[in-house]
TIVO-2410 file (N, C-alpha, C; in nm, 3 decimals):
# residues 82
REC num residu      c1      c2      c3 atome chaine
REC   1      X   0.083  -0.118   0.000     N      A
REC   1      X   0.000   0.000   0.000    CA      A
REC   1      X   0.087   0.124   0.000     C      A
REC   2      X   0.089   0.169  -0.099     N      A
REC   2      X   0.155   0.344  -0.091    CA      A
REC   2      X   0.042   0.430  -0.081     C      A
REC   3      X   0.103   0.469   0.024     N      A
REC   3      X   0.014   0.621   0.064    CA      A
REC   3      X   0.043   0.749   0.100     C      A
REC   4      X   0.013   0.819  -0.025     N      A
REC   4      X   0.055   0.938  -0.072    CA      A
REC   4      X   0.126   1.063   0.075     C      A
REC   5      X   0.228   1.092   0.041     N      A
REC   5      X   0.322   1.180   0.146    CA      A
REC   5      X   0.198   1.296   0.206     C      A
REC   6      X   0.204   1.332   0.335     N      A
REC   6      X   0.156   1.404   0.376    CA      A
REC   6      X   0.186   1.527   0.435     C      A
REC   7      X   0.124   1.607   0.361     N      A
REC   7      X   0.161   1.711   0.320    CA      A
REC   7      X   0.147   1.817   0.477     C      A
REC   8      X   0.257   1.907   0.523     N      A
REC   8      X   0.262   1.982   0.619    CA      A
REC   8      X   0.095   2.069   0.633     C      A
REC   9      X   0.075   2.098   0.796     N      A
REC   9      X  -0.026   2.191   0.784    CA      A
REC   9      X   0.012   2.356   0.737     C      A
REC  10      X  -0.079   2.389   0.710     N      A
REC  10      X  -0.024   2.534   0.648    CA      A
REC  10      X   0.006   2.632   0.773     C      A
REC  11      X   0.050   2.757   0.751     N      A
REC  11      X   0.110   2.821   0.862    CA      A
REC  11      X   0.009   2.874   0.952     C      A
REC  12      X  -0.019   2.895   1.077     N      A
REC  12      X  -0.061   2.941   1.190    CA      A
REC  12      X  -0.082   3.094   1.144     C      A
REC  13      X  -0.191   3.129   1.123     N      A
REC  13      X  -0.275   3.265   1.143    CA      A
REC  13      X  -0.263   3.361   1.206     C      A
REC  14      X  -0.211   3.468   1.236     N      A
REC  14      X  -0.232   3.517   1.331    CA      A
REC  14      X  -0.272   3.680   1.307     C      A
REC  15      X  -0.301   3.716   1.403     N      A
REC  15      X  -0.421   3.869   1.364    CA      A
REC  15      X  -0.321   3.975   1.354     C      A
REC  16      X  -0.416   4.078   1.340     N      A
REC  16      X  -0.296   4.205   1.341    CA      A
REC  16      X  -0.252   4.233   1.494     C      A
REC  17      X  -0.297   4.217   1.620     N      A
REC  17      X  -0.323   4.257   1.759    CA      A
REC  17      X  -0.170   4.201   1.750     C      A
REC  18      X  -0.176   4.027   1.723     N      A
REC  18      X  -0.067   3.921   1.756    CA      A
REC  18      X   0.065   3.937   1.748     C      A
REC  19      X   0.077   4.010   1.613     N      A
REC  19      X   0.168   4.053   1.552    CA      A
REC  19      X   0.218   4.185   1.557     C      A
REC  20      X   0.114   4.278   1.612     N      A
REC  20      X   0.166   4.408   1.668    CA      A
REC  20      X   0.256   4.321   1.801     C      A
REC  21      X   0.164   4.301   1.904     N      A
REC  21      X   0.230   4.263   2.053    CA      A
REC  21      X   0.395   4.183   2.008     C      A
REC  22      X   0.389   4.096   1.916     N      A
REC  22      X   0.531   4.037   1.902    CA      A
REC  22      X   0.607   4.098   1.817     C      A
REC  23      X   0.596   4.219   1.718     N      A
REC  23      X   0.695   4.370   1.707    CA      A
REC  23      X   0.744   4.388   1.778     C      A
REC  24      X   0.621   4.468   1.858     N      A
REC  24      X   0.657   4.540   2.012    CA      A
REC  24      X   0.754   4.457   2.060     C      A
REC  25      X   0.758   4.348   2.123     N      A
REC  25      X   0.819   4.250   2.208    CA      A
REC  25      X   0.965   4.259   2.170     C      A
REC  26      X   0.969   4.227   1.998     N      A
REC  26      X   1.110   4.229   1.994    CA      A
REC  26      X   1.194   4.349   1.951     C      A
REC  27      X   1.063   4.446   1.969     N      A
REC  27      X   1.158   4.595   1.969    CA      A
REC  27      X   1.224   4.627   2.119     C      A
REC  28      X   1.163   4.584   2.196     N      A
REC  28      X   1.243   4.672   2.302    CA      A
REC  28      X   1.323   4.549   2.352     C      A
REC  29      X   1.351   4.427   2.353     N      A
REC  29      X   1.452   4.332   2.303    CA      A
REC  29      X   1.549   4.452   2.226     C      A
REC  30      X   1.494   4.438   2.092     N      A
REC  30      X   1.644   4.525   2.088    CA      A
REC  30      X   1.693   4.633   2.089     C      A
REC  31      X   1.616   4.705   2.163     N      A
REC  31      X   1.608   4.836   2.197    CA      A
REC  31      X   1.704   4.823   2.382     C      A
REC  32      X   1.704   4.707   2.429     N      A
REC  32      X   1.792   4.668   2.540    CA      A
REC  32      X   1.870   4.604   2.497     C      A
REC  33      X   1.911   4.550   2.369     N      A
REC  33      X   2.054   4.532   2.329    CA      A
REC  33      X   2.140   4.627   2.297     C      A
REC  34      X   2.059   4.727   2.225     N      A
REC  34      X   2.128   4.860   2.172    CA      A
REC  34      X   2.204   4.915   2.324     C      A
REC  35      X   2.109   4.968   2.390     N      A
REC  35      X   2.121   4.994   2.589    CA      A
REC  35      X   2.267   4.922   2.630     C      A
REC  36      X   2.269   4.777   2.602     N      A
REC  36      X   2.349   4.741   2.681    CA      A
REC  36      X   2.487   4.751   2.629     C      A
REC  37      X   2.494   4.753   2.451     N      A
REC  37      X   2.592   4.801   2.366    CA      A
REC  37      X   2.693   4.950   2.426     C      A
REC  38      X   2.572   5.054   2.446     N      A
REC  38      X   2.605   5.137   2.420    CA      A
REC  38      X   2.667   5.257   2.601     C      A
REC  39      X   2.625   5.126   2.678     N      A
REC  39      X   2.636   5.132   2.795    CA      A
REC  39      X   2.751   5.035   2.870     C      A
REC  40      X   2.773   4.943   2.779     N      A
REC  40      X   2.900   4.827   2.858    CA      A
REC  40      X   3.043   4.891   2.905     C      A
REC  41      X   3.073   4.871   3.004     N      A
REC  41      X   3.213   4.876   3.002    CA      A
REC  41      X   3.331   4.798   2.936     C      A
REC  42      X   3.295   4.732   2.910     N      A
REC  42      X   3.419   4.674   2.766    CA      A
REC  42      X   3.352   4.655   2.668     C      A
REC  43      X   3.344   4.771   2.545     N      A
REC  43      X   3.305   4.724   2.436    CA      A
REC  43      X   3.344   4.624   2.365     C      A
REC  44      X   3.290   4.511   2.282     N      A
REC  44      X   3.410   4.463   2.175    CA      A
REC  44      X   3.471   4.555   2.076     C      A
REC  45      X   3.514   4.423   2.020     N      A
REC  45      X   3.627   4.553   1.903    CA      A
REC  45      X   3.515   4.602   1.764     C      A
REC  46      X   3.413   4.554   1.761     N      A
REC  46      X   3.348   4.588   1.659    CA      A
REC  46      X   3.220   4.626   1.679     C      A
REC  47      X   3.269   4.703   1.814     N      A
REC  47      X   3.111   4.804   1.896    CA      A
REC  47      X   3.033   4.911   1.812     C      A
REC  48      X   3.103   4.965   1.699     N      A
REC  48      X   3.034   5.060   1.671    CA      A
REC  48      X   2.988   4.989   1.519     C      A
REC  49      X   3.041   4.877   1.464     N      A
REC  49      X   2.879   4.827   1.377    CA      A
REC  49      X   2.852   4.714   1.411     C      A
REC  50      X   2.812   4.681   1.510     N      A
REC  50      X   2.708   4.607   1.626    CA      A
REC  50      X   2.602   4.712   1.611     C      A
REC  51      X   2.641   4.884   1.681     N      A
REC  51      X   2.555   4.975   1.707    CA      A
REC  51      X   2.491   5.025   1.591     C      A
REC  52      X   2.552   5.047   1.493     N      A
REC  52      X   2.500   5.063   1.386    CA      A
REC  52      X   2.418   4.969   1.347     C      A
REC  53      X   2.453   4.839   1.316     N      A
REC  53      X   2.341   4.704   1.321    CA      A
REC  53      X   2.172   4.765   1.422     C      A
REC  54      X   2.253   4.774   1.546     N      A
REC  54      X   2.150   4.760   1.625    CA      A
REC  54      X   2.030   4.867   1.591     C      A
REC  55      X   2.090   4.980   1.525     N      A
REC  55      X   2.017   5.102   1.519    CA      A
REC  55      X   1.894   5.083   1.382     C      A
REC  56      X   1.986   5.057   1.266     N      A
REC  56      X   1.919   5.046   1.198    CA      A
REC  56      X   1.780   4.884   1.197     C      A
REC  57      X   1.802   4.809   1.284     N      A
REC  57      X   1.702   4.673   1.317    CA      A
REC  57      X   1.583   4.742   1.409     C      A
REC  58      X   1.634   4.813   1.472     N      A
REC  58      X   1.544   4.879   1.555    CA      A
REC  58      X   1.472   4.988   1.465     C      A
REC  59      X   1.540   5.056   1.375     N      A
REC  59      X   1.467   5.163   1.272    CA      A
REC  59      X   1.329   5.086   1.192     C      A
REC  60      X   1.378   4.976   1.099     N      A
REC  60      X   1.312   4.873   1.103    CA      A
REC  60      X   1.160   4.813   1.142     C      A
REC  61      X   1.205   4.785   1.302     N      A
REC  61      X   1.052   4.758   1.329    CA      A
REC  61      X   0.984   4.843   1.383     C      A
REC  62      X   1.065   4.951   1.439     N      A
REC  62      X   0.991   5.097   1.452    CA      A
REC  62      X   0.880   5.112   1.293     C      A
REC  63      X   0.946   5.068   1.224     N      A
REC  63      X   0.849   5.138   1.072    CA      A
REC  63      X   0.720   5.002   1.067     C      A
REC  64      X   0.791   4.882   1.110     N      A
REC  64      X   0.695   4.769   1.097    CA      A
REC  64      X   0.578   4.767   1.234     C      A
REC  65      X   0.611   4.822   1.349     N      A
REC  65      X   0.500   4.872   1.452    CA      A
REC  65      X   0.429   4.947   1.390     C      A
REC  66      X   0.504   5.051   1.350     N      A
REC  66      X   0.355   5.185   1.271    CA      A
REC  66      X   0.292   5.134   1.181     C      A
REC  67      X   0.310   5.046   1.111     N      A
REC  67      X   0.250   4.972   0.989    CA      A
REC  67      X   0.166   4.934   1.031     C      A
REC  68      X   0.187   4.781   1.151     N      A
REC  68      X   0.079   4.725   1.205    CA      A
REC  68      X  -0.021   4.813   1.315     C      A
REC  69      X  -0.043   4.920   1.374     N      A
REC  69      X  -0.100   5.013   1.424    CA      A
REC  69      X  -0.176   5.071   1.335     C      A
REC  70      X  -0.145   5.120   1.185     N      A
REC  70      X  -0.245   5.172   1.092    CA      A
REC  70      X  -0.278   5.063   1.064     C      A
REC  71      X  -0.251   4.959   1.043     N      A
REC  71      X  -0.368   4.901   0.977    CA      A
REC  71      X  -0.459   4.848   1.091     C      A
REC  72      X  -0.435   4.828   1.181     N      A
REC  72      X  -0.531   4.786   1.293    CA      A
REC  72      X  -0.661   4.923   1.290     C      A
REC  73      X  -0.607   5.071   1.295     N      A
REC  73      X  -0.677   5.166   1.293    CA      A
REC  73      X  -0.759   5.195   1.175     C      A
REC  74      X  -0.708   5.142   1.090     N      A
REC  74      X  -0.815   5.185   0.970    CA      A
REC  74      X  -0.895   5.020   0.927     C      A
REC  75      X  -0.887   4.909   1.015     N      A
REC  75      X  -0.978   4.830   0.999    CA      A
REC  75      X  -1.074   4.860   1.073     C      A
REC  76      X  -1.058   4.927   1.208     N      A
REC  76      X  -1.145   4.986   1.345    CA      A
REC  76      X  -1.240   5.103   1.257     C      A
REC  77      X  -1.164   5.189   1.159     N      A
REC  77      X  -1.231   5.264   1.123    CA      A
REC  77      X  -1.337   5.215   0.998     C      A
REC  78      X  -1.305   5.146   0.954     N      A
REC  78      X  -1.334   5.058   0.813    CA      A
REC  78      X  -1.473   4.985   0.880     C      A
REC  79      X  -1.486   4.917   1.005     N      A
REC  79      X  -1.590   4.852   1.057    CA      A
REC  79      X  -1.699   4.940   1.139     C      A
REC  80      X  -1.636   5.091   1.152     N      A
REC  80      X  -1.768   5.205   1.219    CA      A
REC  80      X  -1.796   5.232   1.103     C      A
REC  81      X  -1.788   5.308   0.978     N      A
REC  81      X  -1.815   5.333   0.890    CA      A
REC  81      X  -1.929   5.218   0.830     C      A
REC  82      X  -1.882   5.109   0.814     N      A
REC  82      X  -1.971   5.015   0.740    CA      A
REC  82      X  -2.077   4.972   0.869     C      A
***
């Protein structure tokens, strides 16, 4: 009997709320890596593009929070309207 490979479930759903809260989460994650970079007493030797890294990852989901915030707001607005 061959019986046909079974195929993975498809990916896990998740809302806009879900996905704002786990932005958020790993913005200030690295928004306390940047902190601890820029605050250590022994930097490494390649502290300042770590910081640079860090700045621009954090620029990043700063733009991907505001994203998920408008669109949460203009579905809120999208459902008083209708």
């Amino acid at each position: 009997m061959n019986t046909p490979p079974q195929t993975p479930p498809p990916p896990p759903s998740y809302t806009l709320v879900q996905e704002l809260e786990a932005l958020e989460e790993v913005l200030n994650i690295a928004r306390g890596d940047l902190r601890t970079l820029l605050t250590c007493d022994h930097p490494p030797p390649e502290a300042d593009i770590l910081i640079d890294r860090e700045r621009a990852v954090i620029a990043d989901l700063e733009w991907l929070v505001y994203d998920a915030r408008s669109k949460i707001v203009m579905r809120a607005l999208a459902a008083m309207v209708i």
